[in-house]
C-alpha positions in Angstrom: -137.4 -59.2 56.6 -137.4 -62.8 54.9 -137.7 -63.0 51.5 -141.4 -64.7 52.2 -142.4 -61.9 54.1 -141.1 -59.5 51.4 -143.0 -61.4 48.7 -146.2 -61.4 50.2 -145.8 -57.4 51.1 -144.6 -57.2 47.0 -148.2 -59.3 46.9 -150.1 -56.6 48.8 -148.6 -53.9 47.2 -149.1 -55.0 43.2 -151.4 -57.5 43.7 -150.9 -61.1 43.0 -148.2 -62.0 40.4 -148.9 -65.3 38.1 -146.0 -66.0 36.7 -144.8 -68.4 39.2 -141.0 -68.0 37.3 -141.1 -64.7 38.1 -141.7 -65.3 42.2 -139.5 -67.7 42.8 -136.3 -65.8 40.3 -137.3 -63.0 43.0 -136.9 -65.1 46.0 -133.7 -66.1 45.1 -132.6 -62.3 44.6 -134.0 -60.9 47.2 -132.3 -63.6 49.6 -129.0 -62.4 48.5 -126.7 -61.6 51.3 -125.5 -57.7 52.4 -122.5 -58.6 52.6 -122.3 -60.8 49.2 -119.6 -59.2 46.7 -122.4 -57.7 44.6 -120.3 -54.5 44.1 -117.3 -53.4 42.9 -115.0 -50.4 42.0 -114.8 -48.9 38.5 -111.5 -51.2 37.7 -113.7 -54.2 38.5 -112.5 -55.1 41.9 -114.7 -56.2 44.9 -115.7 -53.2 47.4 -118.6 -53.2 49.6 -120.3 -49.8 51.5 -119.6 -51.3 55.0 -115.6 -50.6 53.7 -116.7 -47.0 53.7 -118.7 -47.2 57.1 -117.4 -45.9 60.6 -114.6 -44.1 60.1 -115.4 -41.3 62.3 -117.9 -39.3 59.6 -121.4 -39.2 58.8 -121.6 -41.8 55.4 -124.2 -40.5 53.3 -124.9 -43.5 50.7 -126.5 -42.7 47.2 -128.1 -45.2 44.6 -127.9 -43.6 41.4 -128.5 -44.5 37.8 -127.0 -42.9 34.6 -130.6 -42.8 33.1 -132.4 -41.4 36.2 -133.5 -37.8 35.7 -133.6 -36.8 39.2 -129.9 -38.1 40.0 -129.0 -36.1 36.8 -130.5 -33.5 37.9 -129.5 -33.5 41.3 -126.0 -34.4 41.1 -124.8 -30.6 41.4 -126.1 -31.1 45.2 -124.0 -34.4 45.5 -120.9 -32.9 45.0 -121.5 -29.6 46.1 -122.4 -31.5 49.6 -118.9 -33.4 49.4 -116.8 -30.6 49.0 -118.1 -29.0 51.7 -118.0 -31.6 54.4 -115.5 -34.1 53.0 -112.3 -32.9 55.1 -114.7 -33.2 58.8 -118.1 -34.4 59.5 -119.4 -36.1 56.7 -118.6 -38.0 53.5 -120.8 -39.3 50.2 -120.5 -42.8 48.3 -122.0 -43.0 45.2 -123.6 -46.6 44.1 -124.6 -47.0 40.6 -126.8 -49.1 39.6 -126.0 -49.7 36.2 -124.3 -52.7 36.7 -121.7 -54.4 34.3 -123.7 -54.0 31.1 -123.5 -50.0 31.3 -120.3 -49.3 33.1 -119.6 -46.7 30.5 -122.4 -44.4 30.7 -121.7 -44.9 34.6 -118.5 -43.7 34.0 -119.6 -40.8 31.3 -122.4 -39.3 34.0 -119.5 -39.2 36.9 -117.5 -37.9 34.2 -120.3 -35.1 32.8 -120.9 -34.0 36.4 -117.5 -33.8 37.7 -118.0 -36.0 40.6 -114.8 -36.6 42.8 -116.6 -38.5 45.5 -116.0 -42.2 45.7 -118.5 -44.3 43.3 -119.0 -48.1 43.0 -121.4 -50.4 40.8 -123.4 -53.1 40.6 -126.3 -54.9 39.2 -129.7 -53.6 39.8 -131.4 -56.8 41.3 -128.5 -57.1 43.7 -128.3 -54.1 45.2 -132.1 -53.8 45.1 -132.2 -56.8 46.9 -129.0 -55.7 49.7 -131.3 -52.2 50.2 -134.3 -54.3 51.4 -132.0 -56.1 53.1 -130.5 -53.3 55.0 -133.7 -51.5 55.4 -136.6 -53.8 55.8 -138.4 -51.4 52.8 -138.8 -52.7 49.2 -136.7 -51.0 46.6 -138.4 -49.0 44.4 -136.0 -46.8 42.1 -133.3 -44.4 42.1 -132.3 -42.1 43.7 -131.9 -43.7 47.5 -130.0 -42.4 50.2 -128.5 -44.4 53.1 -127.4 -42.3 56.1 -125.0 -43.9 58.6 -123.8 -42.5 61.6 -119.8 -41.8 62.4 -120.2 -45.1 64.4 -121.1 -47.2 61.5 -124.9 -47.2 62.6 -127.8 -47.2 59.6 -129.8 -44.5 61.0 -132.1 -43.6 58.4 -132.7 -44.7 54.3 -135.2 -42.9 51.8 -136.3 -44.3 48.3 -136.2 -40.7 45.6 -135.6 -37.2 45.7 -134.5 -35.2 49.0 -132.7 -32.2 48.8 -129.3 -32.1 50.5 -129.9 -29.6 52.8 -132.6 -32.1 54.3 -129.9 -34.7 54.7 -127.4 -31.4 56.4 -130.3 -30.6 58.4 -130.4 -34.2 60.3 -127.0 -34.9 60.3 -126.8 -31.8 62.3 -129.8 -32.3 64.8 -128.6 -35.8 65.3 -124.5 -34.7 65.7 -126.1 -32.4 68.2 -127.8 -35.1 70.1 -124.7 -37.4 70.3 -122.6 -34.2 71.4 -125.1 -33.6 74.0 -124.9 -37.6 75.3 
């Protein structure tokens, strides 16, 4: 989706915006590239999801925040979900959005809920602006989930709250469904 098209949708949606600033500061985000270096590892250097994509698993991608309630509360189901399919069919990356400002409290929530799966940061705007990006759908808080398949396909995104055994439940019908092609 072009950023034009994704500001007139933003338009639609909130109705029209008069700070002209404001539109064209969001342009420029939202035309930010994927594959940009707008993320990075907890020692500060560069990583990207499509690193993580296609190695043979299901890649389930979450956008969390250290503030977010739901992520806070749901991060149990995170890890739990790791544990249990990390050594064959499926894997989780965490993505904070946090960004530079709060790495700490990043780091402290990770820390607090004892999460061992791989987690990366990076500023809101940008990886609000990469989401739409990927997904042709306008970012609108945390948590998201991006689901890729073992061949490095995007096969399905969803902005807040869904339990994991939702996400378990499609990964198996659609495993199934490649087993049976």
């Amino acid at each position: 989706m072009s950023s034009i098209r994704l500001w007139r949708e933003i338009q639609y949606r909130f109705g029209q915006v008069p700070n002209l600033a404001f539109g064209f500061l969001f342009l420029f985000i939202a035309s930010a590239s994927a594959n940009a270096t707008v993320l990075s590892d907890f020692q500060g250097e560069p990583s990207s999801i499509e690193s993580h994509i296609g190695k043979g698993k299901w890649l389930v991608v979450i956008f969390w925040a250290s503030d977010c309630g739901v992520c806070n509360k749901d991060a149990g189901q995170y890890e739990s979900f790791y544990k249990k399919y990390k050594n064959n069919k499926a894997t989780i990356l965490g993505v904070s959005m946090d960004g530079s400002a709060r790495t700490d409290l990043a780091k402290r929530f990770i820390a607090r809920h004892g999460l061992t799966f791989p987690n990366i940061i990076g500023e809101p705007g940008a990886i609000g602006a990469m989401y739409t990006q990927l997904t042709h759908e306008v970012w609108l808080g945390t948590p998201m989930f991006l689901i890729y398949s073992p061949a490095g396909e995007l096969v399905a995104s969803q902005v807040g709250a869904i339990p994991m055994d939702a996400i378990e439940g499609f990964i198996e019908k659609h495993a199934n469904k490649e087993n049976v092609n």
